[in-house]
C-alpha positions as CSV (number, residue, x, y, z in Angstrom):
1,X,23.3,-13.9,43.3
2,X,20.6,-16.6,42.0
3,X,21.4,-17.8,38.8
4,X,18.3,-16.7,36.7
5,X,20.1,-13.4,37.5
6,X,23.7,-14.6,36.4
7,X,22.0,-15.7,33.3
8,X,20.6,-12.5,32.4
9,X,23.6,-10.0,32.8
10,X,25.6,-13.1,30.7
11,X,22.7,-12.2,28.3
12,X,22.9,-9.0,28.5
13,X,27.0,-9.0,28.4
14,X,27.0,-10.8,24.9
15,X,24.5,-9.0,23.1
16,X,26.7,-6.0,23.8
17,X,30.2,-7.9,22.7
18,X,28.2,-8.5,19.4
19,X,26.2,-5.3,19.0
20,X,30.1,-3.5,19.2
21,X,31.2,-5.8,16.0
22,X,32.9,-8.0,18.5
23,X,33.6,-11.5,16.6
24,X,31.1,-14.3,17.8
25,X,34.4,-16.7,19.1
26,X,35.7,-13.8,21.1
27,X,32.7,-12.4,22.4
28,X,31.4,-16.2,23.9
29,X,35.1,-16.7,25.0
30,X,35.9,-13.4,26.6
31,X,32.1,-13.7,28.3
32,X,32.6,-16.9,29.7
33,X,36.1,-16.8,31.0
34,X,35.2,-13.2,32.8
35,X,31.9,-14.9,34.5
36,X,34.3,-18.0,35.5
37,X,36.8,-15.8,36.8
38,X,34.1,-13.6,39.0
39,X,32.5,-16.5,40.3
40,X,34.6,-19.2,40.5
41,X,38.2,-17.5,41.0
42,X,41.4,-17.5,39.1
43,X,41.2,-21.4,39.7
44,X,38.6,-21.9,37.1
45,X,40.8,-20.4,34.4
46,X,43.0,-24.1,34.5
47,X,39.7,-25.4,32.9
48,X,39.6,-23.2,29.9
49,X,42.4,-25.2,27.7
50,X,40.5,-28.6,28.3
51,X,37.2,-27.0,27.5
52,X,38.4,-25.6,24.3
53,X,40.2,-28.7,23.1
54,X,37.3,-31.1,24.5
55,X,34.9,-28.6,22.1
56,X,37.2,-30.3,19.2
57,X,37.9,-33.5,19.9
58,X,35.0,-35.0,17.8
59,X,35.7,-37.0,14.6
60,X,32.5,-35.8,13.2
61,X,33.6,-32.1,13.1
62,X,35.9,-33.6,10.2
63,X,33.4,-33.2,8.2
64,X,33.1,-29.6,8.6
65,X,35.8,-28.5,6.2
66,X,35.3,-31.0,3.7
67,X,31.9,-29.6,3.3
68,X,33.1,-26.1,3.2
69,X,35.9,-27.3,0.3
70,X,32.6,-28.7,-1.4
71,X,30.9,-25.8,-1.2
72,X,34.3,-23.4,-2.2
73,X,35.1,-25.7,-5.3
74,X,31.4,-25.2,-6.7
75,X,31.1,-21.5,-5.8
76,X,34.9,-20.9,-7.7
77,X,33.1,-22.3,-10.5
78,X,30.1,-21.3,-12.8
79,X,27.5,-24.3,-11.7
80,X,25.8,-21.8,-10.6
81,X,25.0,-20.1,-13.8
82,X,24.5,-23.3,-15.6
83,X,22.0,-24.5,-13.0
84,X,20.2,-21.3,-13.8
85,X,20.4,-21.3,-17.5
86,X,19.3,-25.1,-17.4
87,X,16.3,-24.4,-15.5
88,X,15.1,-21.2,-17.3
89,X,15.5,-23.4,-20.6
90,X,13.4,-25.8,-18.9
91,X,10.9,-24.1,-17.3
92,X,10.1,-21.1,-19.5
93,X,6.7,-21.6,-20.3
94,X,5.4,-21.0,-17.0
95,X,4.6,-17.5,-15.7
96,X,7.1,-16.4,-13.5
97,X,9.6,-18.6,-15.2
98,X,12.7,-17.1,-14.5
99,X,11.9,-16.5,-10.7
100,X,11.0,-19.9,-10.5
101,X,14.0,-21.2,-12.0
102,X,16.5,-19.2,-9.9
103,X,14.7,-20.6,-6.9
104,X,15.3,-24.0,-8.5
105,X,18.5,-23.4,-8.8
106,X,19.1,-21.7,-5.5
107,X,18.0,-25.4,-3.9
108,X,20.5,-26.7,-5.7
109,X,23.2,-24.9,-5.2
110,X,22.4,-24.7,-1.7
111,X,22.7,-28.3,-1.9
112,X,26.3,-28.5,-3.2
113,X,27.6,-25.7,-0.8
114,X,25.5,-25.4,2.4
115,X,26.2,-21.9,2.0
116,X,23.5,-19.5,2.5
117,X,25.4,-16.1,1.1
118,X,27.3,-18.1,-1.4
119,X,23.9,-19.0,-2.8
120,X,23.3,-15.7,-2.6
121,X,26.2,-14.0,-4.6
122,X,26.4,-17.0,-7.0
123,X,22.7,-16.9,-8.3
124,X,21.6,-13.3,-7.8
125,X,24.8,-11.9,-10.0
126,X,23.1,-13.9,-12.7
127,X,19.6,-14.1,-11.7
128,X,18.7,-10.3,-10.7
129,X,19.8,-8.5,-13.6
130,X,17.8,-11.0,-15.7
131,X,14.8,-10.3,-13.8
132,X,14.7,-6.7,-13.7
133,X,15.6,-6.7,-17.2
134,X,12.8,-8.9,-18.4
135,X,10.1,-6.6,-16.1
136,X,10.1,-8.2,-12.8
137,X,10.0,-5.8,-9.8
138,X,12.7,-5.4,-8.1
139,X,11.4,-6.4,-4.6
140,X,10.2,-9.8,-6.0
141,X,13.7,-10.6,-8.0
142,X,15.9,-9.3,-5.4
143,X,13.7,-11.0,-2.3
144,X,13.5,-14.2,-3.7
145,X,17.0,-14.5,-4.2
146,X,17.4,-13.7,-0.7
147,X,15.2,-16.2,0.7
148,X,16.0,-18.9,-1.9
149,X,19.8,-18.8,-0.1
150,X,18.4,-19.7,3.2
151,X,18.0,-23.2,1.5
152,X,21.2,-23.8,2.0
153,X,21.2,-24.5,5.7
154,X,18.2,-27.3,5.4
155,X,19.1,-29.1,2.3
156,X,21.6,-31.6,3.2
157,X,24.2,-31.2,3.4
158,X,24.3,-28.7,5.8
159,X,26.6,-27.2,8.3
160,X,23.8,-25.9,10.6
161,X,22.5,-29.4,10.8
162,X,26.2,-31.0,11.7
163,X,26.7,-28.3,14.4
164,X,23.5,-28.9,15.6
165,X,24.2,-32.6,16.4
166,X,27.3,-32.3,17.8
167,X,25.8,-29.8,20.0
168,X,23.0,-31.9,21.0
169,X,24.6,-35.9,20.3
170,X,22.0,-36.4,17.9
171,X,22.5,-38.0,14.9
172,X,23.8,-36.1,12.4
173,X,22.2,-38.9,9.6
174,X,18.9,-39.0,10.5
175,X,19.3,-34.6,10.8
176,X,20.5,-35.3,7.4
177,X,17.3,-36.9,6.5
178,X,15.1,-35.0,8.4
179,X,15.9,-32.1,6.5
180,X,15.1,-33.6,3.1
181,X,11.4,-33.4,2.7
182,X,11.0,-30.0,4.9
183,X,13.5,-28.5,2.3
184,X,11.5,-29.4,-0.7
185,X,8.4,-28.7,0.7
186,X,10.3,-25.1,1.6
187,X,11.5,-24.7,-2.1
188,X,7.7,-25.7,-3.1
189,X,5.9,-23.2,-0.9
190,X,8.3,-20.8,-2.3
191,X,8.0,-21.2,-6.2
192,X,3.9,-21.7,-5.5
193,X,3.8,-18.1,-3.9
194,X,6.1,-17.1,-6.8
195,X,4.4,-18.6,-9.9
196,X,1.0,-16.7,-7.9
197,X,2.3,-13.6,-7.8
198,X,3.4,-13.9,-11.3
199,X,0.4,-14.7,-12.6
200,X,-1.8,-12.3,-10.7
201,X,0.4,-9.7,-12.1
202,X,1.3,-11.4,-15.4
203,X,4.8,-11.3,-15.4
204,X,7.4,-13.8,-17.4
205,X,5.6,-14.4,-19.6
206,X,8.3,-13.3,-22.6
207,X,11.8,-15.3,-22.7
208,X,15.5,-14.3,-23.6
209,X,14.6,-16.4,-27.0
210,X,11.7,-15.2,-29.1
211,X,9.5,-18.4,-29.2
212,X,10.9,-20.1,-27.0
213,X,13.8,-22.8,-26.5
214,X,13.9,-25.9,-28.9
215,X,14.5,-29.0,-27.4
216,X,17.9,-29.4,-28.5
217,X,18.4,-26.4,-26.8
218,X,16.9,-27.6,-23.5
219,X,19.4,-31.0,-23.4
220,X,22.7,-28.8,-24.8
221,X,22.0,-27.2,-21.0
222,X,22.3,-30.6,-18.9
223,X,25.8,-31.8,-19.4
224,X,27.4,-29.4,-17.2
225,X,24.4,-29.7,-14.9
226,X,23.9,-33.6,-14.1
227,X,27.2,-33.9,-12.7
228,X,26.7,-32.2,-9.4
229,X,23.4,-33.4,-9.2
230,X,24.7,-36.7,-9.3
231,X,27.3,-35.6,-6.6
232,X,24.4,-34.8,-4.3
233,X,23.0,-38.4,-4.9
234,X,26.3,-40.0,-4.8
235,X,27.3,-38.0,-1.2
236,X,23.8,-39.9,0.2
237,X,23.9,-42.7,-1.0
238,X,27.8,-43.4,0.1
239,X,25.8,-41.8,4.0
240,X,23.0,-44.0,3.9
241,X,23.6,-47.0,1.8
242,X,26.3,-48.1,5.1
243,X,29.6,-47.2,2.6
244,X,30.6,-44.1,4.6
245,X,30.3,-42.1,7.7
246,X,29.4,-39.0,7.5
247,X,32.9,-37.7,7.8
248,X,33.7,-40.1,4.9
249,X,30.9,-38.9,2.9
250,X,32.1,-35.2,3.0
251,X,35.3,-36.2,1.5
252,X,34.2,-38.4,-1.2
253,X,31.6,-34.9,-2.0
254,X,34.8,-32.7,-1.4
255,X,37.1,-35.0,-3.9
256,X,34.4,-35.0,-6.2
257,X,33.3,-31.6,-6.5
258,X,37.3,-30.8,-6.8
259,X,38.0,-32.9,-9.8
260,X,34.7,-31.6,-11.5
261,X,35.1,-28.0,-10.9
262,X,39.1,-28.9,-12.7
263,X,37.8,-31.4,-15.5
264,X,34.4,-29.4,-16.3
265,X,35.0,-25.7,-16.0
266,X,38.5,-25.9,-16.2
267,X,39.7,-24.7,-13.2
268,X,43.2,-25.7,-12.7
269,X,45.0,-22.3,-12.6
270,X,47.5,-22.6,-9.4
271,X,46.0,-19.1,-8.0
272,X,42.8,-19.8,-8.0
273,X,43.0,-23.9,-6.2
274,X,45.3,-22.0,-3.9
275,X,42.3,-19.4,-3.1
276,X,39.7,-22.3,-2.9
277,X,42.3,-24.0,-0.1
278,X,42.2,-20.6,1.9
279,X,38.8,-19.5,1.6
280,X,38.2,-23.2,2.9
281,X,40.8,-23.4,6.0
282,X,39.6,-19.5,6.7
283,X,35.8,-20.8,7.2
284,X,37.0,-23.7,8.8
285,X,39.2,-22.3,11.3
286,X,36.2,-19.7,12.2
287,X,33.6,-22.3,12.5
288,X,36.1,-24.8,15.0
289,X,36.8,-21.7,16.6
290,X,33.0,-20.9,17.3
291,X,32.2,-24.6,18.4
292,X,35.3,-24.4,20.6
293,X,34.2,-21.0,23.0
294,X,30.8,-22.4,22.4
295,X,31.9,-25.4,24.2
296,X,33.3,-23.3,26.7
297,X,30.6,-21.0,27.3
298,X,28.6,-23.7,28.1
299,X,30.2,-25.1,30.3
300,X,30.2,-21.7,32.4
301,X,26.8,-21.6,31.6
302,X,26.3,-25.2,33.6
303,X,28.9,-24.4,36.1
304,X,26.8,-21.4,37.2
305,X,23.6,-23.5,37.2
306,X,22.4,-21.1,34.8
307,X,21.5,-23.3,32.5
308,X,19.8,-25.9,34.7
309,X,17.6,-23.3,36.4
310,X,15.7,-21.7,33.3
311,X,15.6,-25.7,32.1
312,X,13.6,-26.1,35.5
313,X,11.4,-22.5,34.9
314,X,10.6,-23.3,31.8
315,X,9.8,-26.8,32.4
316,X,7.7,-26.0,35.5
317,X,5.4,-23.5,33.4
318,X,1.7,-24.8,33.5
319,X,1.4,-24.3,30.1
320,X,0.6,-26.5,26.9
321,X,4.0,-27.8,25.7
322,X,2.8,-26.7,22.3
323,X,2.5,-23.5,23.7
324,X,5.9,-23.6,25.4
325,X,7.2,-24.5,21.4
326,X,5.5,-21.0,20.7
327,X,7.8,-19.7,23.0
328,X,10.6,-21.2,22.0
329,X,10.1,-20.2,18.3
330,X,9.3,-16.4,19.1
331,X,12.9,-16.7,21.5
332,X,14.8,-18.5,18.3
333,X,13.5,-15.9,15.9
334,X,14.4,-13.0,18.1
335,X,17.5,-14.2,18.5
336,X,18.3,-14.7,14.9
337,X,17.3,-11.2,14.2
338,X,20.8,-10.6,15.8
339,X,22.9,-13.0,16.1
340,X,23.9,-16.0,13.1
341,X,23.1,-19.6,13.0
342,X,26.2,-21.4,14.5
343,X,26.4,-19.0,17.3
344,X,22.4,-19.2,18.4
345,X,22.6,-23.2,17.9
346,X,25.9,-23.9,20.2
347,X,24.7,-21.1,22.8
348,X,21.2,-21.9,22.8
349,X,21.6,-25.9,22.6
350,X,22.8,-26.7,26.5
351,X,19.7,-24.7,27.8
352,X,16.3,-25.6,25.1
353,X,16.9,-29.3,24.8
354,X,16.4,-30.5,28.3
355,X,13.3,-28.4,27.6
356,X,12.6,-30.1,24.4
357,X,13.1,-32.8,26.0
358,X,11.2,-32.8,28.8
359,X,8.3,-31.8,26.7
360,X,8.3,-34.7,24.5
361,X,9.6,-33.6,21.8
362,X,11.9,-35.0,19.2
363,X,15.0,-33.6,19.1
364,X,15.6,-34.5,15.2
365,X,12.0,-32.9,14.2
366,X,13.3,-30.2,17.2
367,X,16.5,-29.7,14.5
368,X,14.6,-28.8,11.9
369,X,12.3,-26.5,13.5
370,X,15.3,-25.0,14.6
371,X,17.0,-24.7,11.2
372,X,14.1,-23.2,9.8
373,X,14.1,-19.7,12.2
374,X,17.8,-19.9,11.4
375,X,16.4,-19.8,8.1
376,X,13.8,-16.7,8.7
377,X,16.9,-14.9,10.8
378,X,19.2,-14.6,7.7
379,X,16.6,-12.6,5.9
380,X,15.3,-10.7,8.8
381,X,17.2,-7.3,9.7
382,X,19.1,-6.1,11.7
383,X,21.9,-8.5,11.1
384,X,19.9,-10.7,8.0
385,X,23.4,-11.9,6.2
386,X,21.4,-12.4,3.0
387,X,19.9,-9.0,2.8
388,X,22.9,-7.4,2.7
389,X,24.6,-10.0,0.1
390,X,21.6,-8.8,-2.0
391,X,22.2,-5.1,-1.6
392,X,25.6,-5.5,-2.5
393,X,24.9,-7.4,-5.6
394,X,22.5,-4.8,-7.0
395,X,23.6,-1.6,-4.7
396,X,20.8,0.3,-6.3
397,X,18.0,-1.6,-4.7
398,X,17.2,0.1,-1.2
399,X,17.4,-2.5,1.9
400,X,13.7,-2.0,2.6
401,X,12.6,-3.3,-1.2
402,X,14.6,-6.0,-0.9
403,X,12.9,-6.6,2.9
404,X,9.5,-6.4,1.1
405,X,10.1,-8.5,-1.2
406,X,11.2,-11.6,1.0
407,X,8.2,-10.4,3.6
408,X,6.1,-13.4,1.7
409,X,8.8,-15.6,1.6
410,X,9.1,-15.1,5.4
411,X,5.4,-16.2,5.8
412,X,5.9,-19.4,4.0
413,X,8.8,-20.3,6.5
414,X,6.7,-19.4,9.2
415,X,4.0,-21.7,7.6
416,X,6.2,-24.3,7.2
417,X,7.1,-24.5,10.9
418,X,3.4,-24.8,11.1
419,X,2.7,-27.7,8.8
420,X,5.6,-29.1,10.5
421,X,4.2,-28.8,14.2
422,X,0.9,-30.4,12.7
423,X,2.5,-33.5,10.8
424,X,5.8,-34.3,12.7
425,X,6.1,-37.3,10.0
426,X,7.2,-34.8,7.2
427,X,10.5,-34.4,9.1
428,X,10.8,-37.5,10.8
429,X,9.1,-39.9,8.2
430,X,12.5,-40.6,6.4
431,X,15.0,-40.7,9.1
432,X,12.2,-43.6,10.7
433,X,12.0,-45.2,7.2
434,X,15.2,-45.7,6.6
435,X,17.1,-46.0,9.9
436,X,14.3,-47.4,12.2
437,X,12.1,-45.4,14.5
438,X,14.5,-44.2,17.6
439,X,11.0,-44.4,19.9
């Protein structure tokens, strides 16, 4: 059996694992051990407990749950209430205020947890009764909550972006980098289109303050505020001023986050740091269980020459490699449709970036790119995580509104993967600038 074929009934095989409700690390695991057992014998099953342990044995996955304790402390706590209340006080005056500033807020708190549905459930219990309240549809205060959580996966620092370059050996601080200036020009395109619609349609214009906050008002809103900002700073400067590796990094952010979510909201009930420490190891575990199948999965997917032969199709295509990046996009997007961000990224990795590769292009711009149809995937149904985070927060809003209303939001990702293809240097300008050009 040629492998092309191979490869498409171990397509074929997975989708249907995941369709059923199959968890992702037992559906790559239990896919990969039957193909290696088929094809290779009862021999090849020796190679499964070095596979899965080799998947781990990477100091930089360290990082991975001190990021997710960073994320859990913040979430436990009401930053991200206070991020919203700071920003409406701040931004009120413009039309569309209120949307603007829970997409302001969405960044960063995206930021602090690198959690797309945690953005989600923290802002929008907040930020969508306040909207519909004030007269904003429901499709624009519901969808731009939903697409304001995808931040999380670009903004350093991210998850998606560490899993990617352990996938791929890249470096996970230039990914770090790379990310910065595609994430704000993401959180721009999204508050322009936002503050347009709202003006178009005069909405926001009236705040939760008859005339309007005093100044006084404005700074008793940053205290609780500037401290995870400055986390944020501190967490890159400790990665990029030489002080820490990443893995250091995530602790200091982790430690940090801890003792502010004690000290400033008061968290120091036993229960609730014992739930923090559980939610943490459960996402943990999950996630080193994912990059572990993954790992193996792979390496069926190489033994089988599977992965080598659509490298070699797709590389011998006489097509524009800009063209072939098409491709690639419309394969990434279709995927995400279905399947969620760690599992597309550690499947997909072995096979697109000898492609990438080959086609000359670079594999930390390629990350980004990448993250960014992660991005459009948790919004887009039938799986879209965020949508349904959304629905549950306000149960009376019918999937497709909330789907129409992050329909623009969608376009702007899908414009920012075009700016990006037509000036590289937004993603890679910053990595080059501060760590040297890698070319």
């Amino acid at each position: 059996m040629s492998p092309l074929i191979i490869g498409l009934l171990v397509a074929f095989a997975t989708t249907a694992l995941l369709l059923l409700g199959v968890p992702v690390t037992f559906a790559l695991g239990a896919v990969a051990v039957a193909f290696m057992v088929v094809f290779d014998g009862w021999r090849s099953l020796s190679l499964v407990p070095e596979n899965l342990l080799s998947g781990l044995d990477d100091f930089t996955l360290v990082s991975i749950p001190m990021f997710v304790l960073m994320g859990a402390a913040v979430a436990s706590s009401r930053a991200g209430g206070d991020l919203y209340e700071a920003l409406e006080r701040w931004l009120h005056r413009l039309p569309g205020s209120l949307v603007i500033s829970n997409l302001g807020a969405a960044a960063l708190f995206a930021a602090l947890t690198g959690s797309s549905p945690a953005t989600c459930a923290a802002i929008g219990k907040m930020g969508i009764p306040e909207m519909r309240r004030r007269g904003y549809p429901a499709d624009l205060a519901t969808g731009a909550i939903a697409a304001g959580g995808t931040l999380g996966i670009l903004i350093p620092p991210s998850i998606t972006l560490i899993l990617y370059g352990v996938a791929t050996e890249t470096s996970i601080g230039r990914l770090f980098l790379a990310g910065v200036i595609p994430g704000l020009m993401l959180t721009g395109l999204f508050m322009a289109w936002s503050l347009y619609v709202c003006w178009r349609d005069g909405l926001g214009r009236r705040t939760a303050v008859p005339g309007g906050y005093t100044w006084r008002q404005k700074f008793e809103a940053l205290p609780r505020v500037v401290p995870f900002i400055l986390v944020i700073v501190g967490v890159i400067w400790a990665l990029y001023g030489g002080i820490a590796t990443p893995s250091e990094a995530a602790g200091i952010g982790a430690a940090l986050c801890l003792v502010m979510a004690i000290g400033i909201y008061r968290i120091w009930d036993p229960a609730t740091l014992w739930q923090i420490l559980r939610d943490t190891t459960r996402e943990s575990v999950m996630i080193m269980m994912i990059i572990a199948t993954s790992i193996l999965f792979g390496y069926m997917l190489s033994s089988l020459y599977v992965t080598q032969s659509v490298a070699e199709l797709m590389g011998g295509l006489d097509v524009n490699r800009w063209v072939l990046m098409a491709w690639i996009n419309v394969f990434l997007l279709v995927a995400g449709c279905f399947l969620p961000p760690a599992a597309i990224i550690l499947m997909t990795a072995p096979i697109l970036m000898p492609i990438v590769a080959q086609a000359g292009f670079d594999p930390v711009w390629f990350g980004v790119i990448l993250t960014i149809n992660m991005e459009l995937g948790l919004i887009t149904p039938p799986v879209g995580l965020n949508l349904y985070v959304i629905n549950g927060i306000a149960p009376d809003v019918r999937l497709p509104v909330i789907l129409r209303g992050a329909f623009p939001f969608m376009l702007c990702m899908v414009l920012a993967i075009v700016l990006l293809s037509l000036f590289p240097g937004i993603a890679t300008w910053l990595p080059d600038t501060l760590m040297g050009a890698t070319r």
